[in-house]
C-alpha positions as CSV (number, residue, x, y, z in Angstrom):
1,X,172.6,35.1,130.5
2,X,171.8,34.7,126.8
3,X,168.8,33.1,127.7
4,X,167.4,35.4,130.4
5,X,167.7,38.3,127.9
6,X,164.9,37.6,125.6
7,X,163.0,36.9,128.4
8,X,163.9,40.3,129.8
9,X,162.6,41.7,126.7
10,X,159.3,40.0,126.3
11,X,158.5,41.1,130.1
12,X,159.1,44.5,129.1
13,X,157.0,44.4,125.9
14,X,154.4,43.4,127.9
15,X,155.0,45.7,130.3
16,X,154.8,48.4,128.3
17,X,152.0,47.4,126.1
18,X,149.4,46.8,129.4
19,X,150.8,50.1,130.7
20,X,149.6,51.9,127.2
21,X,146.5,50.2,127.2
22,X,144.3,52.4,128.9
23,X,141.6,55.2,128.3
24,X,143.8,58.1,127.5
25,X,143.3,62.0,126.3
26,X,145.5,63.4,124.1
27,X,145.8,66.2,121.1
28,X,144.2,65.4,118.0
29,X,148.2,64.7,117.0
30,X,148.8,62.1,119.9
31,X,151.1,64.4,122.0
32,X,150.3,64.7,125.6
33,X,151.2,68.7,126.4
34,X,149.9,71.8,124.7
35,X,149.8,75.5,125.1
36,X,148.2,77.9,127.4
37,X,144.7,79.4,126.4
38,X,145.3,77.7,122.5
39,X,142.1,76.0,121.1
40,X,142.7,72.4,121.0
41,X,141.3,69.6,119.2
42,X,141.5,66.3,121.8
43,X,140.7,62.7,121.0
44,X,139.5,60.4,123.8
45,X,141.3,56.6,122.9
46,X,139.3,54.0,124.5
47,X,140.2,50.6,124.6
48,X,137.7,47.8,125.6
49,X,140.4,45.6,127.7
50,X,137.8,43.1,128.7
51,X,136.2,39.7,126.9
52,X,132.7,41.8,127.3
53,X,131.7,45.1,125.7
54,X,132.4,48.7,126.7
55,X,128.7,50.2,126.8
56,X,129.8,54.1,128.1
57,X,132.6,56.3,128.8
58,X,132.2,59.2,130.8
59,X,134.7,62.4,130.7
60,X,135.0,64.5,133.6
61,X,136.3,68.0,131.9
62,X,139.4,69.6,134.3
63,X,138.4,72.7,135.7
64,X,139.9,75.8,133.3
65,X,139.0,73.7,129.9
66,X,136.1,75.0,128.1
67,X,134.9,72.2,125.5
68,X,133.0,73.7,122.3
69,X,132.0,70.8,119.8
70,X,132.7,67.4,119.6
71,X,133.1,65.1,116.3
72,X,129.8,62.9,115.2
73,X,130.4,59.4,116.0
74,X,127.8,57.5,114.5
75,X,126.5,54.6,117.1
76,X,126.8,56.6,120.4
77,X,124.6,58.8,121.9
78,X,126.2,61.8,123.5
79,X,124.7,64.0,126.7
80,X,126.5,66.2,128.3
81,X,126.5,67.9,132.0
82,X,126.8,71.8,132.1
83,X,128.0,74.1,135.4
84,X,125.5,77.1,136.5
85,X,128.0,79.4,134.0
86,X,127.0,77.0,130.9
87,X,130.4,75.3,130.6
88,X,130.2,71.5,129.8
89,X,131.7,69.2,133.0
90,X,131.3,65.8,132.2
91,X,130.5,64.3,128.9
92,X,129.1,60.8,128.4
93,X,129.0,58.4,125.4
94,X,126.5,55.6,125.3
95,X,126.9,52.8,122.7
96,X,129.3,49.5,121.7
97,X,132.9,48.7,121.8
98,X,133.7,45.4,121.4
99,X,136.3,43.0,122.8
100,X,139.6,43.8,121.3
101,X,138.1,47.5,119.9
102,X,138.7,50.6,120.5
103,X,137.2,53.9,120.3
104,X,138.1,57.5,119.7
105,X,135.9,60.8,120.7
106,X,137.5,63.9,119.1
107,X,136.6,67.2,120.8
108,X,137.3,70.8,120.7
109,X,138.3,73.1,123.8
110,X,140.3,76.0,124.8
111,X,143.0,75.1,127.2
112,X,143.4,77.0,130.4
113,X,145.2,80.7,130.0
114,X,147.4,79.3,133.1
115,X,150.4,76.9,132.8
116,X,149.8,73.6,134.6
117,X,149.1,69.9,134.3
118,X,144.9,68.9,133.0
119,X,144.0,65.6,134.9
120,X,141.2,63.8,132.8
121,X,139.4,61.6,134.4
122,X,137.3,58.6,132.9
123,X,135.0,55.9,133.7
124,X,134.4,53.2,131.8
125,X,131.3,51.0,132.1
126,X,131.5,47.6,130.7
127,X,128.4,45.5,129.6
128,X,128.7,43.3,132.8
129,X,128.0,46.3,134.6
130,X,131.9,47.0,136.5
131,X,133.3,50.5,135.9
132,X,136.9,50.8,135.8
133,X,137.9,54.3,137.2
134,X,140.7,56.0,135.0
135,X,141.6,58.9,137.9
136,X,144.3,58.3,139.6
137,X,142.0,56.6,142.4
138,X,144.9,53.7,142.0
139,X,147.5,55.5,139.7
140,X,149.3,52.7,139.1
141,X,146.8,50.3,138.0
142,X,144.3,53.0,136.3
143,X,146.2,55.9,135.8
144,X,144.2,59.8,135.0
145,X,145.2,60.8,131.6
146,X,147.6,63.9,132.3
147,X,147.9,66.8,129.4
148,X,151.4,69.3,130.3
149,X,150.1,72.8,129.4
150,X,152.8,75.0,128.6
């Protein structure tokens, strides 16, 4: 039994560690649940978990969220997608993460006035051209990012 335990562990480490290793939204803080109708800075973690290059993320915004800046990141282009009321939908970042780098997009919004969950949904395009869907398409494999408003 003593030597099943460390193996036990490792398997969980790693378990963990590929479960956390995903595109993920959450407050400028790291917490994943804020308040009703508070103005919110969010930061966008993406990891490039391939041996090629991440060349764009796009944000799909959850309906209720009104984004109103972002942070400069120098090396990506940003252009964004706007409804017929003028609220940004869907942000997109163009440039270079590397292998084994990440990246992190910090924005502003106001959250929703109404209690619920916000389900933020990314794709990531990698230099090879494959997209990895972050949204809930296959929750287990490549979860949506969830924020709890409270």
């Amino acid at each position: 039994m003593n030597v099943l335990k460390p193996v036990l562990s490792l398997a969980a480490a790693l378990l963990l560690s590929v479960a956390a290793a995903h595109a993920t939204v959450r407050t400028e803080t790291g917490l994943a649940e804020s308040q009703a109708g508070a103005s919110e800075t969010y930061r966008l973690n993406v990891p490039t978990e391939k041996g090629v290059s991440t060349t764009q993320v796009r944000l799909v915004i959850p309906a209720g969220v009104t984004v109103t800046r972002f942070q400069v990141l120098p090396g990506f282009i940003r252009t964004i997608r706007t409804n017929e009321a003028g609220l940004i939908t869907e942000v997109t970042w163009k440039g270079r993460i590397a292998p084994q780098e990440y990246a992190r997009f910090f924005f502003q919004a106001r959250n929703p006035e109404q209690a619920g969950t916000l389900s933020w949904k990314v794709y990531q395009t990698y230099s090879d051209g494959s997209v990895v869907a972050w949204d809930d398409t296959n929750p287990e494999q490549t979860p949506a990012s969830k924020t709890a408003v409270k």
